[in-house]
C-alpha positions in Angstrom: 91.3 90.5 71.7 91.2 93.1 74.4 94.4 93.8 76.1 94.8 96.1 79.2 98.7 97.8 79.7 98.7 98.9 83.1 101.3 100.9 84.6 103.8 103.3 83.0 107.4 104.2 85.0 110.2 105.1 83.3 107.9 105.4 79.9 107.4 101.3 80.0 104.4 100.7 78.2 103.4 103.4 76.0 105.8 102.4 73.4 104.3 98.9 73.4 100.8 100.4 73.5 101.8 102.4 70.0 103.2 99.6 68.6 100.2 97.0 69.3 97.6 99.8 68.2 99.5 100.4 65.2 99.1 96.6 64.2 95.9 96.7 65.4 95.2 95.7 68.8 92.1 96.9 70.8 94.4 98.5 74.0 93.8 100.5 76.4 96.9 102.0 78.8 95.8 102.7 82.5 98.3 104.9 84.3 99.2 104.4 87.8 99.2 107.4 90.6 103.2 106.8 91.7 104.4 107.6 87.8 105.6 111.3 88.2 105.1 113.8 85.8 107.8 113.3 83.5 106.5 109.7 82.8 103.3 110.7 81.7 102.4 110.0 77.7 101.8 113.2 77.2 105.6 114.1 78.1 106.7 111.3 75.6 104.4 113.0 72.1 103.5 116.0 71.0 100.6 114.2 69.8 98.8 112.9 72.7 97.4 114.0 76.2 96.9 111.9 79.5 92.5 112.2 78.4 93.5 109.3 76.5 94.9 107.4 79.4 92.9 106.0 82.1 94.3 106.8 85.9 93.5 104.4 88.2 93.6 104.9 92.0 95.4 101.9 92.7 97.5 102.8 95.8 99.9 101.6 97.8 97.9 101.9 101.1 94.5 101.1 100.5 94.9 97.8 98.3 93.8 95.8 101.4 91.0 97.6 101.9 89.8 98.0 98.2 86.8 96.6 96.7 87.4 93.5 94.7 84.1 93.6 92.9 85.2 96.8 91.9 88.8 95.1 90.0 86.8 92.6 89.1 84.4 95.0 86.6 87.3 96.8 85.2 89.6 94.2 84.3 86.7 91.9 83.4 86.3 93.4 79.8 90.3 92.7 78.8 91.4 89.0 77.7 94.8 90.1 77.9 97.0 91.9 81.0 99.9 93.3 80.4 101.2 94.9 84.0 104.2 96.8 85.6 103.7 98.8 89.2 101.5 98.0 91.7 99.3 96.4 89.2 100.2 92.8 89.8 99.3 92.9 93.6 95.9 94.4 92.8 95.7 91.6 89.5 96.3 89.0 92.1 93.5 90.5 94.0 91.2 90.5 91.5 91.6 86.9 90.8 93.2 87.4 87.6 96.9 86.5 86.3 99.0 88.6 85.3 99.7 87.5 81.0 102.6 89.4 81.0 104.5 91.3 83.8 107.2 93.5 82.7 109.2 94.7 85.6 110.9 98.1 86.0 113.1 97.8 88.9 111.0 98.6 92.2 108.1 96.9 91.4 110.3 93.4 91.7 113.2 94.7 94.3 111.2 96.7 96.6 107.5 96.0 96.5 107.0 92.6 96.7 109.7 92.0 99.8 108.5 93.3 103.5 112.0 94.4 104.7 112.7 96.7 101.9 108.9 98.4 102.1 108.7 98.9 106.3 110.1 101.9 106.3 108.6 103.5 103.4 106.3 106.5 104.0 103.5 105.7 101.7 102.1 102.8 104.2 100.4 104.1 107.7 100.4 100.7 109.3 102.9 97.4 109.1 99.7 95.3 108.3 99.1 97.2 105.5 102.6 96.6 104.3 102.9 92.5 104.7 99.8 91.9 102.7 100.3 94.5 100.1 104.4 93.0 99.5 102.8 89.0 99.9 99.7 90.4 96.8 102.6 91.8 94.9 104.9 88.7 95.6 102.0 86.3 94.5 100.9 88.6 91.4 104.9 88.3 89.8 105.0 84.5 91.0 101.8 83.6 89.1 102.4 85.8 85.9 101.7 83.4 82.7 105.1 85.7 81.7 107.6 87.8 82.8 109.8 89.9 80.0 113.1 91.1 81.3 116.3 91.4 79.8 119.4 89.3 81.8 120.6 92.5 83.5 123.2 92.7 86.9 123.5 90.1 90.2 121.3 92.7 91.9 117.9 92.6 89.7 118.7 88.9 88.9 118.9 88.1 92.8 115.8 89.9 93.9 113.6 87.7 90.6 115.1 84.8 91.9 113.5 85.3 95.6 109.7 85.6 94.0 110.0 82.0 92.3 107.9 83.3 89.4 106.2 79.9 87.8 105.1 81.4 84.4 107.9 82.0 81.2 110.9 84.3 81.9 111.6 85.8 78.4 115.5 87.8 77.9 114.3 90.5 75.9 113.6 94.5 76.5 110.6 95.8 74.9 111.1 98.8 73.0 111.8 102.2 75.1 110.9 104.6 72.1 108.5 104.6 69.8 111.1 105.0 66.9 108.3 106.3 64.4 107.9 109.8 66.1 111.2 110.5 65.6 111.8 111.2 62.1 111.9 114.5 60.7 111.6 115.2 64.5 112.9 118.6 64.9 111.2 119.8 61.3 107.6 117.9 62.6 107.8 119.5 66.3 110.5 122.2 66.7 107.4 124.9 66.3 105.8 123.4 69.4 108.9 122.6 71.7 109.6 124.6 74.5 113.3 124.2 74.8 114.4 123.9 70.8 116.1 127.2 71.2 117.5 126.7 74.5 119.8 123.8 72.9 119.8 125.8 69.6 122.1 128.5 71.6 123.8 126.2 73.3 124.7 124.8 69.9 126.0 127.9 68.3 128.1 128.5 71.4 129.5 125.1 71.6 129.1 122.6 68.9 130.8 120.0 70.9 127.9 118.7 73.0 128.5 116.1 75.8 124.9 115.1 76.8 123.8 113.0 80.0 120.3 113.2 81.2 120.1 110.5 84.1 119.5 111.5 87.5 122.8 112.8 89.2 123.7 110.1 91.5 126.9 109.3 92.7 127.6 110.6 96.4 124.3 111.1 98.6 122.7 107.9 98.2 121.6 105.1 99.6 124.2 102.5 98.7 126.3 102.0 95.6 123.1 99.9 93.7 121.9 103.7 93.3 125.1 105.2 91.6 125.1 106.7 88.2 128.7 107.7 87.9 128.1 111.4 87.2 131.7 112.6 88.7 133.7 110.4 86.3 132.1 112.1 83.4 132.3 115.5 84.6 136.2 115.1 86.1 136.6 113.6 82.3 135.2 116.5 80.8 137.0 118.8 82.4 140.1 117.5 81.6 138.8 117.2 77.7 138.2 120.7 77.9 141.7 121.9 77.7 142.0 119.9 74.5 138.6 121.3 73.1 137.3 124.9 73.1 134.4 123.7 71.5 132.5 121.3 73.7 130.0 121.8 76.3 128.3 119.5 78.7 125.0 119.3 78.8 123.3 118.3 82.3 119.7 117.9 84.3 118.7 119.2 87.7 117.4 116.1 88.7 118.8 113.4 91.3 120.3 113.6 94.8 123.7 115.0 94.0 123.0 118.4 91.3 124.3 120.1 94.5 127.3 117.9 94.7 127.7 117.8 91.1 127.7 121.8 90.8 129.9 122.1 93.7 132.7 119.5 91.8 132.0 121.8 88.2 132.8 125.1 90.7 136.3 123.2 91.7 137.2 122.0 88.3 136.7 125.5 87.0 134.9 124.1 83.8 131.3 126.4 85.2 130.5 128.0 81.9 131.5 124.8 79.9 128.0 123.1 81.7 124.9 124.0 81.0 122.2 123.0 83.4 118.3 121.9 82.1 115.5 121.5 84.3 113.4 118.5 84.8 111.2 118.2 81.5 109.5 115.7 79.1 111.5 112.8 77.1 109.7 114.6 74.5 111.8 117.7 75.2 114.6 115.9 76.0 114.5 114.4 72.7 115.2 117.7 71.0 118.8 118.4 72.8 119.6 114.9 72.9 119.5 115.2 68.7 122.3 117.7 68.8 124.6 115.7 71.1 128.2 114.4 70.0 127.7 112.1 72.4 125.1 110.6 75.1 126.4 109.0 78.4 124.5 106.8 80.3 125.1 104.3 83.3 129.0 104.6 84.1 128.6 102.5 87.4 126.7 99.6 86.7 126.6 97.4 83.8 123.4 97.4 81.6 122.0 96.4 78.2 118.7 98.2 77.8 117.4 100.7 79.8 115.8 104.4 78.5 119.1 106.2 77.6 120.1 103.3 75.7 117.3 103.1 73.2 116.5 107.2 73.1 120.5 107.6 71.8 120.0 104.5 69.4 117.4 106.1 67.7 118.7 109.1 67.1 121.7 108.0 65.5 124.2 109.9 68.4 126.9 107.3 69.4 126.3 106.4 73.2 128.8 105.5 75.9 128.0 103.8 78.8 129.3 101.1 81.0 128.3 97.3 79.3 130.3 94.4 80.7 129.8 92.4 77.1 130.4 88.5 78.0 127.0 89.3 80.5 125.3 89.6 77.4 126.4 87.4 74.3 123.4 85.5 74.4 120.9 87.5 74.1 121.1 88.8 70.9 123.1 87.7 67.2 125.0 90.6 68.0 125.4 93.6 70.4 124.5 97.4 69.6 127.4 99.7 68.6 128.7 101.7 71.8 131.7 103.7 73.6 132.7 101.1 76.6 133.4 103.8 79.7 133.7 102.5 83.3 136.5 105.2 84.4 137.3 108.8 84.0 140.6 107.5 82.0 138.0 105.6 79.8 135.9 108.6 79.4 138.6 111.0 78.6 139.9 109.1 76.1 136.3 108.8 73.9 136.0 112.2 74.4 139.3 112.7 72.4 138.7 110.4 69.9 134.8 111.8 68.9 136.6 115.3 68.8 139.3 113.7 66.1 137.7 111.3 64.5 133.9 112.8 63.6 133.1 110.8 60.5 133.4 107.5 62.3 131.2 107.9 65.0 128.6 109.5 62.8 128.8 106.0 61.2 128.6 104.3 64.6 125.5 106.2 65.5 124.2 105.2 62.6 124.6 101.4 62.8 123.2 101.6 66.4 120.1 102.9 65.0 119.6 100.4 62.6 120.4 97.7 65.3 117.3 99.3 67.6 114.6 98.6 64.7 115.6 95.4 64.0 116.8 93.4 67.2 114.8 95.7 69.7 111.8 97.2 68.3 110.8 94.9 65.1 112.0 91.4 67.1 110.6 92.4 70.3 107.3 93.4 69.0 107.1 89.8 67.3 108.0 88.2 70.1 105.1 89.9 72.2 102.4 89.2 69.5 103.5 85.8 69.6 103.5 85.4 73.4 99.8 87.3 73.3 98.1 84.9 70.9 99.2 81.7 72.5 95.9 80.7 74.0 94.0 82.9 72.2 
């Protein structure tokens, strides 16, 4: 069996394509030309460069005009389609069906619906646009299988509209490909560019707050976009009279690092931040290792998503905002985590990692142990499963 992953945001498929190879699958992974640098596979490893990885020139603008013999040839060889992106517009257009679509946000609430698309720069003309979102619309529809987890109203309202006909499975695939990180500072510190960055940071301030999403909170679109970055840094700054020890550790990267810097100025907590640039998860992964504590979403309630799974397996206790009873079902039980939806909330896990250590330590722990079995070693079985019916 020949399978085809095609597309990589957010780090989506090269997990799955380590996994599969590893268990010996014949894969290839095609990269798509809107995945920005940082989502590369060769920001993900140490161990691999994008030579491996196929880039297709699948575009938003010229899929009308592309040749169809031409998707025809190169998905011809692959019994198997595994797609994310622009890929299942193009899929559709080669005649195919998509086996298995796993979405990563745009791709199902932006792409595929006209309105949301019409205004977008990447499309010269409003022909161009219409077809391109009714290829994409007819690509998820069709799809033998679509693999998302049950997330928010807003995602689950937006699948809804495409009335996809294939299987709609409730499970994440696995963000991280957990075998990379063991030993991982001992197996890559020598080749990382930023170990001693957060080494000094460290030594300064062993207390470390870590969030790496995009700062989003006040110059955006509408509230779908918010990442809650102000509650955590008003909540820090309040911990920071109780603890001389703790730094937070931020990225230049979203709408609002102005806005954000401008709120750490008025709080008076400047030389308790430290501010990274933009760099690979691979990178990334080093600092997050050292963190007390990683904080993801505190707007919007969801299960699986990047953060999540790069703070499970690490071991470092997470805190994020999960509304639970959204969940139950999809899973025997739920990962470990802090529940934080308000600065209040914030403050007061902030206080209790600083007092209570040991504890935590053990919560990170058992949050690891829950990523390998429910989300990586489950997951993985379910997707073999799904890929050999047919076969």
């Amino acid at each position: 069996m020949k399978i085809a992953c095609i597309g990589n945001m957010n780090n989506g498929l090269f997990p799955l394509y380590r996994y599969l190879k590893d268990v010996g699958y014949n894969v290839t992974l095609f990269r798509l030309p809107q995945e920005p640098e940082h989502f590369q596979p060769q920001a993900d490893s140490f161990e691999h460069d994008t030579t491996t990885f196929p880039l297709l020139d699948w575009h938003y603008d010229n899929w009308l005009t592309y040749d169809k013999q031409k998707l025809k040839s190169l998905l011809k060889p692959f019994d198997k389609l595994i797609a994310q992106g622009v890929a299942p517009a193009y899929i559709h257009k080669a005649g195919r069906t998509a086996d298995i679509i796993v979405p990563y946000g745009g791709d199902m609430y932006r792409i595929p619906h006209y309105s949301r698309i019409k205004n977008r720069g990447q499309f010269k003309s409003n022909i161009k646009r219409f077809f391109f979102a009714n290829a994409q619309k007819q690509g998820f529809r069709n799809a033998k299988h679509i693999i998302m987890e049950e997330t928010n109203d807003f995602f689950e309202g937006f699948l809804h509209k495409l009335e996809p006909k294939g299987i709609r499975h409730k499970f994440a695939l696995p963000h991280v490909y957990n075998k990379q990180y063991v030993n991982y500072e001992a197996r890559y510190g020598d080749v990382s560019n930023y170990l001693a960055a957060f080494k000094r940071i460290q030594t300064a301030y062993p207390f470390i707050v870590f969030q790496h999403a995009r700062q989003m909170w006040k110059d955006i679109p509408d509230q779908t976009y918010s990442k809650g970055n102000d509650l955590l840094i008003k909540a820090f700054a309040l911990h920071c009279s109780l603890n001389k020890e703790a730094a937070l550790v931020l990225y230049e990267y979203g709408n609002d690092v102005a806005n954000s810097k401008a709120l750490i100025e008025e709080l008076n907590i400047t030389d308790r931040v430290f501010w990274m640039p933009l760099m690979p998860r691979k990178e990334i992964m080093m600092g997050l290792s050292m963190a007390r504590v990683v904080v993801g979403e505190l707007t919007h309630s969801y299960f699986s998503y990047g953060v999540v799974h790069e703070a499970l397996v690490m071991g470092i206790p997470l805190m994020h905002h999960r509304i639970d009873n959204q969940y139950q079902n999809l899973y025997p039980t739920l990962y470990p985590m802090l529940h934080a939806h308000t600065t209040d909330q914030i403050l007061n896990w902030l206080n209790k990692l600083h007092d209570d250590p040991d504890t935590f330590k053990q919560l990170g722990s058992k949050g690891r142990d829950w990523l390998h079995h429910h989300a990586i070693d489950n997951s993985i079985h379910k997707i073999i499963n799904i890929l050999n019916e047919g076969s």
